[in-house]
C-alpha positions in Angstrom: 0.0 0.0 0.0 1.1 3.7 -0.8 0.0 6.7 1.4 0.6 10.1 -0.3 2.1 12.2 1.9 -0.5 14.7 2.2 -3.1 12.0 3.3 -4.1 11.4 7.5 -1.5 9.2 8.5 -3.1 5.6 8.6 -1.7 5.9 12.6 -4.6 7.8 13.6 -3.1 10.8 14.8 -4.8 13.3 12.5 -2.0 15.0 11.6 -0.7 14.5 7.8 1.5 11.4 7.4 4.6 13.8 6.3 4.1 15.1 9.1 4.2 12.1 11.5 5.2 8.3 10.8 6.9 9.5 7.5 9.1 11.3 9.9 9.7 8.5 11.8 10.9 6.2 8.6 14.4 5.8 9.8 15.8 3.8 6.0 13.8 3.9 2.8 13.8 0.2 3.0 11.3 0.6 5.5 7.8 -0.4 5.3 5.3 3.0 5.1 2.8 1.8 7.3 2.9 1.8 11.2 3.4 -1.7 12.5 0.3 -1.4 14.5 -1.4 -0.8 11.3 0.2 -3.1 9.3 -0.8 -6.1 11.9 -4.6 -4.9 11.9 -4.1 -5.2 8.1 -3.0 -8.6 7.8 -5.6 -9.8 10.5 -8.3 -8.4 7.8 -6.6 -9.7 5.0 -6.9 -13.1 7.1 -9.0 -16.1 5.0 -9.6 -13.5 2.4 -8.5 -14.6 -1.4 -8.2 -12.0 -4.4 -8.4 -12.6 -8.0 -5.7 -9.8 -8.5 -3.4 -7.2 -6.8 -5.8 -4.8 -8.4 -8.8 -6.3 -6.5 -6.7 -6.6 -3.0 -5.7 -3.2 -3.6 -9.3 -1.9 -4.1 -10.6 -4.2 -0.9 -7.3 -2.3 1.0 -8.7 1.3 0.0 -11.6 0.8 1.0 -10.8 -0.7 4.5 -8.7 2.0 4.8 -11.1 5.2 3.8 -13.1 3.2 6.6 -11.1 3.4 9.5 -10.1 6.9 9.0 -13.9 7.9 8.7 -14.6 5.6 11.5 -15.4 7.9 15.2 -12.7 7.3 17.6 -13.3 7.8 21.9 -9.9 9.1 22.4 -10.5 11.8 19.2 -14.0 12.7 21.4 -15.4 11.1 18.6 -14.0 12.5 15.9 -12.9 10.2 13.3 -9.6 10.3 12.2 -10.0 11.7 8.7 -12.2 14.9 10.4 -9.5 15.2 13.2 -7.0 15.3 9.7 -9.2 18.4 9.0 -9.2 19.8 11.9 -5.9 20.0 12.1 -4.7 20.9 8.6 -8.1 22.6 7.0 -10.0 24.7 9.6 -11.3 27.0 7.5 -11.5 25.6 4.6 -13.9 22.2 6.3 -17.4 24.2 6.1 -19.2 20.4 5.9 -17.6 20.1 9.7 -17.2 23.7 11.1 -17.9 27.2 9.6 -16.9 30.7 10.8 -19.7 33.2 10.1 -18.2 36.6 8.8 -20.5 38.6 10.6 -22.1 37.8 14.0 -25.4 37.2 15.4 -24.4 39.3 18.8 -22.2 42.1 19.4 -19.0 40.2 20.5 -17.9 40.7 24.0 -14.3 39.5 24.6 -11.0 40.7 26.2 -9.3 41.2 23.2 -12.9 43.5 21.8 -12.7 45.7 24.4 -8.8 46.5 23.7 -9.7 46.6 20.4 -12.2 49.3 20.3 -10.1 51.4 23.4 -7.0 51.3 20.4 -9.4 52.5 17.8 -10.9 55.0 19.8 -7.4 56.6 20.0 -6.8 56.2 16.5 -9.4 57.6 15.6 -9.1 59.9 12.3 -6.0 61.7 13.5 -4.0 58.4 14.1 -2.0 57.7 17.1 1.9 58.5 17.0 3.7 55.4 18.0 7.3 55.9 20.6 10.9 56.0 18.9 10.6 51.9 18.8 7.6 51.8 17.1 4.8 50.7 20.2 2.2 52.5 21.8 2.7 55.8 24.0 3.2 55.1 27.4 0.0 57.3 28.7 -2.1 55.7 26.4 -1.4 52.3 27.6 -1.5 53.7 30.9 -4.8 55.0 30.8 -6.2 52.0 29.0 -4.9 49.5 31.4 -6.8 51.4 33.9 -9.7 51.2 31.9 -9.8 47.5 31.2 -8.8 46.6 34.5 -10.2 49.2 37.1 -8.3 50.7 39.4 -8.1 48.1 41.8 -7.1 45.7 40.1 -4.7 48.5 38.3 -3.2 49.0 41.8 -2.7 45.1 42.6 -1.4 44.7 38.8 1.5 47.7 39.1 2.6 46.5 42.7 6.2 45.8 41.8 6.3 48.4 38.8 4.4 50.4 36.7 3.6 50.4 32.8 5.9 52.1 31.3 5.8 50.4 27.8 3.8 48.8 25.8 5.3 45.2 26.2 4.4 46.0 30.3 0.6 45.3 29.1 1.0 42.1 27.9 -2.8 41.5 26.5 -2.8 45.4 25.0 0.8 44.5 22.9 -0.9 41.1 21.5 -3.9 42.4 20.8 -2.1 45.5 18.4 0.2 42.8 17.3 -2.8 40.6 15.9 -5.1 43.5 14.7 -2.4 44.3 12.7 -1.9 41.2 11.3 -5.4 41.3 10.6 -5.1 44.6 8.5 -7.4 46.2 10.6 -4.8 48.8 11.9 -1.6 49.7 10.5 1.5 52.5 10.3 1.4 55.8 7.9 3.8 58.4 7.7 4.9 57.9 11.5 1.5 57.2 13.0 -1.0 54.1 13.6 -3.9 54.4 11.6 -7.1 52.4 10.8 -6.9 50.8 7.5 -9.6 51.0 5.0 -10.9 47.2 5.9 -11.2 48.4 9.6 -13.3 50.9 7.8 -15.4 48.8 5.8 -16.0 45.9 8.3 -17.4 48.9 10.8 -19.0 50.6 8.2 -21.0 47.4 7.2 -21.2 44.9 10.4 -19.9 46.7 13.4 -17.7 45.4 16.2 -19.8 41.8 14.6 -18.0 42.1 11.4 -14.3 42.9 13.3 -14.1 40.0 15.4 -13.7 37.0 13.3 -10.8 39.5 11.4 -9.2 39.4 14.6 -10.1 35.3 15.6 -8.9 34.5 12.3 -5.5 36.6 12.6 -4.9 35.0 16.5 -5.3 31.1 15.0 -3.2 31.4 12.1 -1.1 34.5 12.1 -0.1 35.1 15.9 2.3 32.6 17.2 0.9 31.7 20.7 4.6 31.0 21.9 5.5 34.4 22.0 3.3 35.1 25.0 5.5 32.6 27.1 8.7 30.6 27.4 7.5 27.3 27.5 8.7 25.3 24.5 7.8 25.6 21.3 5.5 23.1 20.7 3.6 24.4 17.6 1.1 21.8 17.6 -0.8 23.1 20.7 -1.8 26.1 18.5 -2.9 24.0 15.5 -4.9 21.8 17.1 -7.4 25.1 18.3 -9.8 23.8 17.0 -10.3 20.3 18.4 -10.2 22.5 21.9 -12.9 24.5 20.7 -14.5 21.4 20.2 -14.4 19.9 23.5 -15.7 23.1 24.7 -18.2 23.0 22.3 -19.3 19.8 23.4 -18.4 19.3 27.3 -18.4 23.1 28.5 -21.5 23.7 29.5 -21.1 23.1 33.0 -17.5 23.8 35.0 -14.7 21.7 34.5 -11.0 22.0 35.8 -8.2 22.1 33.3 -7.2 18.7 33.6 -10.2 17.2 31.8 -9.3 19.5 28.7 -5.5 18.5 28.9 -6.5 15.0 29.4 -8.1 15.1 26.0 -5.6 16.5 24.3 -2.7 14.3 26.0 -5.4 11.3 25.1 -5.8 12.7 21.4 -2.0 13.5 21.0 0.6 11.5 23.2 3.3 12.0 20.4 3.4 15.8 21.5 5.4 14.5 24.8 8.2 13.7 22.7 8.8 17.3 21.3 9.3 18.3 24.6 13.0 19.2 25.1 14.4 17.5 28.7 14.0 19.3 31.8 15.7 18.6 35.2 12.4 20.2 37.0 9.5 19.3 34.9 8.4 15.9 33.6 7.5 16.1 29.6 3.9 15.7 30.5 4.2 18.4 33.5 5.1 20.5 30.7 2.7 19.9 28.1 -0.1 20.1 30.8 1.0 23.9 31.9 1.6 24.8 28.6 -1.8 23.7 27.0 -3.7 25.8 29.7 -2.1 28.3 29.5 -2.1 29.1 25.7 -4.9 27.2 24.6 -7.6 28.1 28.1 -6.4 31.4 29.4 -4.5 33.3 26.2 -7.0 32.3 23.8 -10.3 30.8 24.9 -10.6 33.0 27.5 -9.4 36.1 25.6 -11.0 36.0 22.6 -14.4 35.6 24.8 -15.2 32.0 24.0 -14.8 30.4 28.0 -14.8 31.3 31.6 -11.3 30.7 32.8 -11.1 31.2 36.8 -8.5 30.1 39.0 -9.1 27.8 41.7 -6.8 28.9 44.9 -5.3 25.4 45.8 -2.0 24.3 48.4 -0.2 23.1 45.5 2.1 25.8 44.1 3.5 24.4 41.3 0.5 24.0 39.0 -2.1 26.2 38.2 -5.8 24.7 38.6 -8.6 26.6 36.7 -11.6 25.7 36.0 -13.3 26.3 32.4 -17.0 27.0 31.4 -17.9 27.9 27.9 -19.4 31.2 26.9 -22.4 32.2 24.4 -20.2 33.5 21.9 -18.2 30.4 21.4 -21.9 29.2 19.8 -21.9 32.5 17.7 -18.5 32.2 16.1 -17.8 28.6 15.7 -20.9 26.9 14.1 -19.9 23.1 14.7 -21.4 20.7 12.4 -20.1 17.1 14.2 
């Protein structure tokens, strides 16, 4: 049997099979199917006779398409040839998920209300960016206090005020993303609202902005650079199966764990990308790192769950617990 490269990897994993037991393939020599595979294989082929290769080969396809269209408990019951689309084809899988351009509700989300406070001081004058290029100190300033209040201003500027824009962590992302979105950008020294910003406002509203900026913070903004955890690229492209499970489990509270034992349960291989640490296990890593980027710094700030801490004795790991919001419903129309 041949597997393009492109195609789900017969494994299971949902990711592309270039991109996984291809990888793997250590001589060319080498069969190109997972042993695990292969043994399921010959069990099938078991008793069976064919009047060709062409006829075994057709029996083999079709077993095959099957098992990857086949709903799988540690996928949530995904199968693996959606998971594959999930993965690699998230906008572009409207028979399993759609993203309507325009909203039903006026979005309410962290990363809205920064939004509109940034093009508020825009406005049709522009805003004149420091001698590095970021936002003016008293404007990011005066919108923390804003988006915070001014106790929590206090509590957040204990050890040291804001005195640049990389100080407000969730104010720099969210001008890094709108302008990967083309909704704001630089002019003859100044920020300014680009002439999408415009026409999204002009003909949706603040409905019409957000999925500019959901779509920019999936595929443009690279999570990692909120943190220093490692790499690990895939926690970002799998958004969507996270989405999912919150789609389909978050209507009452859950802590973190269930969310990361899903995705550890969906994809184990991710342990191994994990560079070794004398502190942290692999897993320990993965865990912290998939709450943090996938539950707090994206669900929870592009409006989509209720992330809340839960005050615990254990200081080395952060429990939360998660609840989906409205606007999840709004934005991601699931179809699975």
């Amino acid at each position: 049997m041949k597997i393009s490269r492109n195609d789900p990897c017969p494994c299971g994993s949902g990711k592309k099979y270039k991109k996984c037991c291809l990888e793997r393939r250590q001589t060319p020599s080498q069969l190109e199917i997972p042993a695990d595979v292969l043994a399921e294989v010959r069990q099938t082929l078991e008793g069976k006779e064919f009047a060709s290769l062409e006829e075994m080969n057709a029996f083999l396809s079709k077993y095959m398409n099957q098992r990857n269209q086949a709903s799988r408990e540690d996928f949530a019951g995904l199968s693996p040839e959606q998971m594959h689309r999930f993965l690699h084809f998230p906008f572009e899988s409207p028979d399993l998920v759609s993203f309507p351009e325009n909203l039903a509700v006026e979005p309410a989300a962290p990363i809205m209300t920064l939004f509109q406070l940034l093009a508020e001081a825009i406005g049709k004058e522009g805003l004149k960016p420091t001698a590095k290029g970021n936002l003016p100190r008293n404007f990011c300033r005066e919108t923390a206090l804003a988006y915070w209040g001014e106790e929590t201003y206090r509590e957040n500027t204990r050890f040291g005020n804001i005195n640049k824009e990389d100080d407000f962590t969730d104010l720099h992302v969210t001008r890094i993303i709108a302008e990967l979105a083309g909704l704001i950008r630089k002019n003859r020294g100044r920020f300014i609202l680009s002439r999408d910003f415009r026409k999204f406002l002009e003909v949706s509203g603040m409905a019409g902005i957000y999925p500019q900026l959901f779509c920019s913070g999936t595929l443009k903004f690279n999570w990692a650079y909120r943190d220093r955890y490692p790499e690990l690229g895939f926690i970002q492209q799998s958004f969507l199966f996270t989405l999912y499970l919150l789609h389909r489990y978050g209507k009452d509270w859950r802590p973190n764990t269930f969310y990361e034992d899903h995705f550890l349960s969906a994809f184990p291989m991710i342990l191994k990308e994990v560079p070794p640490e004398s502190y942290f296990t692999p897993e320990q890593n993965v865990r912290s790192c998939y709450s943090f980027r996938t539950l707090e710094n994206f669900a929870r700030f592009f409006g989509l769950a209720e992330v809340e801490a839960i005050t615990t004795e254990d200081h080395f790991s952060r429990q939360l617990r998660i609840k989906k919001l409205p606007l999840l419903e709004n934005a991601i129309i699931f179809r699975v």
